[in-house]
N, C-alpha and C positions, 0 to 999 in steps of 0.2 A: 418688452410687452408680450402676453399672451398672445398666442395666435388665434384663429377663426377658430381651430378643432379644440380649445383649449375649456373645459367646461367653466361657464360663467357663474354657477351660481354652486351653493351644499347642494339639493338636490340631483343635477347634473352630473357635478364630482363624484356622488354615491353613484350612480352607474356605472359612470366609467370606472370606478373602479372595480365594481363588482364583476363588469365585463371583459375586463382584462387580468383579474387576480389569477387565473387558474395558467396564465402565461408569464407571473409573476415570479421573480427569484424569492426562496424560502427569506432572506433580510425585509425584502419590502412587502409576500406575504403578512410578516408580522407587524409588518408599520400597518399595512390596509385594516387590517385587524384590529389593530389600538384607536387609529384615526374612528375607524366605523361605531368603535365602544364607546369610547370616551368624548364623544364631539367640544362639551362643555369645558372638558379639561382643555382639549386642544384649542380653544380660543383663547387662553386666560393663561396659557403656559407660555411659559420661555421653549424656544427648540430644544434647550440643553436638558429643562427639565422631564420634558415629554420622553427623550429619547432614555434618557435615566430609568422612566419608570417604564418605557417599551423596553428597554435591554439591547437598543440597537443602538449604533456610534450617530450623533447628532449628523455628521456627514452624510450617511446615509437619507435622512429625515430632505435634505435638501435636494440629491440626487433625483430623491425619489416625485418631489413639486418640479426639477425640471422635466424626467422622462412624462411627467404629464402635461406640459409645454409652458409650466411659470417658470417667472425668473428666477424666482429662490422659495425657501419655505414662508417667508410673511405673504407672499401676494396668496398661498394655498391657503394661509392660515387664515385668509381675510375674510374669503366667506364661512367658517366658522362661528367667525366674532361677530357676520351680519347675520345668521341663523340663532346666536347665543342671546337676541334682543329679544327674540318671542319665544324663546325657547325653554320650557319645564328645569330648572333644579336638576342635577344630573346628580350621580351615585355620590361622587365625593364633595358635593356639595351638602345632601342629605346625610351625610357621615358626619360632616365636620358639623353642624348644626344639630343631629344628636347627640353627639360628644361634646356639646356643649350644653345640652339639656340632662342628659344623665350621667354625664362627666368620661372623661378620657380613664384609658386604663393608667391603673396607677403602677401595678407591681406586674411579674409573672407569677403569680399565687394560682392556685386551681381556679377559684373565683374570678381573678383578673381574665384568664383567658374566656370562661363564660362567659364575663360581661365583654369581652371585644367580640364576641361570637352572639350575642344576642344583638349589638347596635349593629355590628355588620350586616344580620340578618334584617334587623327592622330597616335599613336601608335598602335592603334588596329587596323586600316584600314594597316598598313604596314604588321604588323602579317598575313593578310590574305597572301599576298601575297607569305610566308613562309609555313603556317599550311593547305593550300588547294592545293591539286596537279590535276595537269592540267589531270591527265586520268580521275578523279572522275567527276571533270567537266563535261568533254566530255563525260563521262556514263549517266551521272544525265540528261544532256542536251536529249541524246537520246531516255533517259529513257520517260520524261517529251512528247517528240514529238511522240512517238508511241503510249501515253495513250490513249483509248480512252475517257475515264472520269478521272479527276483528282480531287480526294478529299484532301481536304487542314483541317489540326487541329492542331492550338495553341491556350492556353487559358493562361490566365493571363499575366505575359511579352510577354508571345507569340504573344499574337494577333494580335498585328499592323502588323506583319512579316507577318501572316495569311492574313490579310486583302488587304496588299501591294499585293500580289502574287494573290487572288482571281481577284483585280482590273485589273492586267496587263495581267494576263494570259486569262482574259474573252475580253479582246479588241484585244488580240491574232488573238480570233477565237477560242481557246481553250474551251472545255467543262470542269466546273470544278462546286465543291461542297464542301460550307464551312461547315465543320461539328461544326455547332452551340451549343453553351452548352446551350443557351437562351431554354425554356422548358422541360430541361432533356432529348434532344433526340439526341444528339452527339452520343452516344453509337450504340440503334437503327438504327439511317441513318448507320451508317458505316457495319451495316452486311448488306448493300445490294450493299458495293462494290465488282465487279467483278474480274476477273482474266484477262481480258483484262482493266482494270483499272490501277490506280495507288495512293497511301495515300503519301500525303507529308505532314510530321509532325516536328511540329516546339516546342523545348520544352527546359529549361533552369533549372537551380538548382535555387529554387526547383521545383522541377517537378513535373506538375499538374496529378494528381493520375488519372484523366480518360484518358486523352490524353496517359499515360503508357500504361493503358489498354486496349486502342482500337490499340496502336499499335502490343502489344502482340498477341491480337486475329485476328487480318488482317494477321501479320508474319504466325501463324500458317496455314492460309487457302492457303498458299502459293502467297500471293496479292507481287509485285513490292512496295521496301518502301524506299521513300528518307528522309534523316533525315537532320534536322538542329540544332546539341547541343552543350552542352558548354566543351563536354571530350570523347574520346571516350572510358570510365569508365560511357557514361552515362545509363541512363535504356533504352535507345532507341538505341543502339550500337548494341547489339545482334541482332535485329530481323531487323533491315535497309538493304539493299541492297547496298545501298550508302548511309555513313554518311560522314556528309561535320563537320566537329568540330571549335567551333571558342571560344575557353578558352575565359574564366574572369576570371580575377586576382584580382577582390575586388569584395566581396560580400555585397555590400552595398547598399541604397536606389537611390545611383547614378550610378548604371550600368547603361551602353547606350546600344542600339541597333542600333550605327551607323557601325557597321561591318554586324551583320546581315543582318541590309537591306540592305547594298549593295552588300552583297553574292546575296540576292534573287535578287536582282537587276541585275546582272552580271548574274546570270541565264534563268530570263526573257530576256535580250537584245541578248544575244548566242541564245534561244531557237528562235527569231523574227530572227535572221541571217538566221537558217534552214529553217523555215516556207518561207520566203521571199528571199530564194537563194542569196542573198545579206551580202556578209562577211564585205562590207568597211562602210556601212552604215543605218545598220537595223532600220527601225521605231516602234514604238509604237504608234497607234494608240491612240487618244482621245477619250472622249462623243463628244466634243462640235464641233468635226469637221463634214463640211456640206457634 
């Protein structure tokens, strides 16, 4: 049987493990990580299958339910399946359900991979809807309008998300600064953000080792930090103010960033609502207008 310290319920288990992840071996790392993404799978799955599609030995999967004081992985998996009763539709359930609405890929034709890349996508645009709650918004939003400089850093998949938000938040009227890696001085610019400022960092597995670190040392100077990642197990979790999380469920050459940018997206057109006292119709500004 579970012990006293043994968390009793989903909510509880998400702490503890979040509170212990960063004490975690890189194996169980990535089970906390699947567990935390997938909840809906992990109630419906076999061990054997879960660990298949985590990439870690089913052994593990059970190791990892006793060092959290259960007997084996079904009593871990239990409150899963008693969170899975009230619980939203999760990705692969909205996958399977479109692919059955606009049918599964058939070939690898050019087209075939569009169409697994558009149902993938309109699954993960529905996710948002599920995994982003409306306070964090309405913080991040406030957060964003009382900046008075906003510094922006994603690098690698991040970028375009960086680029998108430097674009729309400078036609704002927004002051803002992309913290460039182009000469080695992303680091640099960022220790001359202020405490009436704000760092909005954009960052994905794997996650680009300076963007970690300039988040770490903004956190500590006590800077406002909004995050955009893919778990909130990521390295950018801790030290955020607000982290917005928008899972990926394949780590592959064909993840999209079509959830991302319409997160930032959805945060630029709320942030043009405040700026412009205007809730039913906010603009965004052009270049090319006269």
């Amino acid at each position: 049987m579970p012990n006293s310290s043994t968390p009793s319920d989903y909510e509880e288990l998400i702490r503890v493990i979040h509170d212990r992840y960063d004490d975690m071996s890189k194996s169980y790392q990535r089970i906390a990580v699947y567990l935390t993404q997938n909840p809906n799978d992990v109630a419906v799955l076999s061990v054997n299958a879960i660990a298949q599609r985590c990439g870690v030995h089913a052994s593990n999967f059970v190791r990892f339910a006793q060092a959290l004081g259960y007997d084996g992985f079904k009593a871990l998996q239990s409150l899963f399946q008693k969170r899975l009763s009230t619980a939203a539709p999760g990705f692969e359930a909205r996958l399977r359900a479109l692919e059955s609405e606009l049918g599964a890929r058939q070939d690898s034709s050019e087209r075939g991979f569009l169409h697994d890349l558009v149902v993938r996508d309109i699954a993960s645009l529905q996710n948002l809807l599920v995994e982003i709650s409306e306070a964090d918004l309405q913080k991040a939003v406030v957060m964003l309008e009382k900046a008075e400089i906003i510094y922006l850093v994603g690098q690698l998949r991040s970028s375009p998300v960086a680029d998108l938000l430097r674009y729309v938040l400078t036609m704002l009227g927004k002051r803002c600064v992309l913290l460039d890696p182009s000469g080695g001085l992303a680091t640099h610019m960022a220790k001359t953000i202020r405490s009436s400022d704000l760092l909005f960092a954009i960052s994905f597995r794997f996650y680009a080792t300076e963007v970690v670190n300039i988040v770490d040392d903004v956190a500590q100077r006590k800077i406002p930090i909004i995050a955009i990642s893919d778990s909130t197990l990521s390295p950018l979790a801790k030290a955020a103010n607000i982290l917005l999380a928008v899972p990926e469920h394949e780590y592959t050459f064909s993840r999209s960033l079509a959830a991302p940018m319409c997160l930032a997206q959805a945060l630029t057109v709320a942030l043009a609502a405040r700026l412009q006292r205007n809730s039913i119709n906010p603009r965004i500004p052009t270049v090319t207008e006269q």
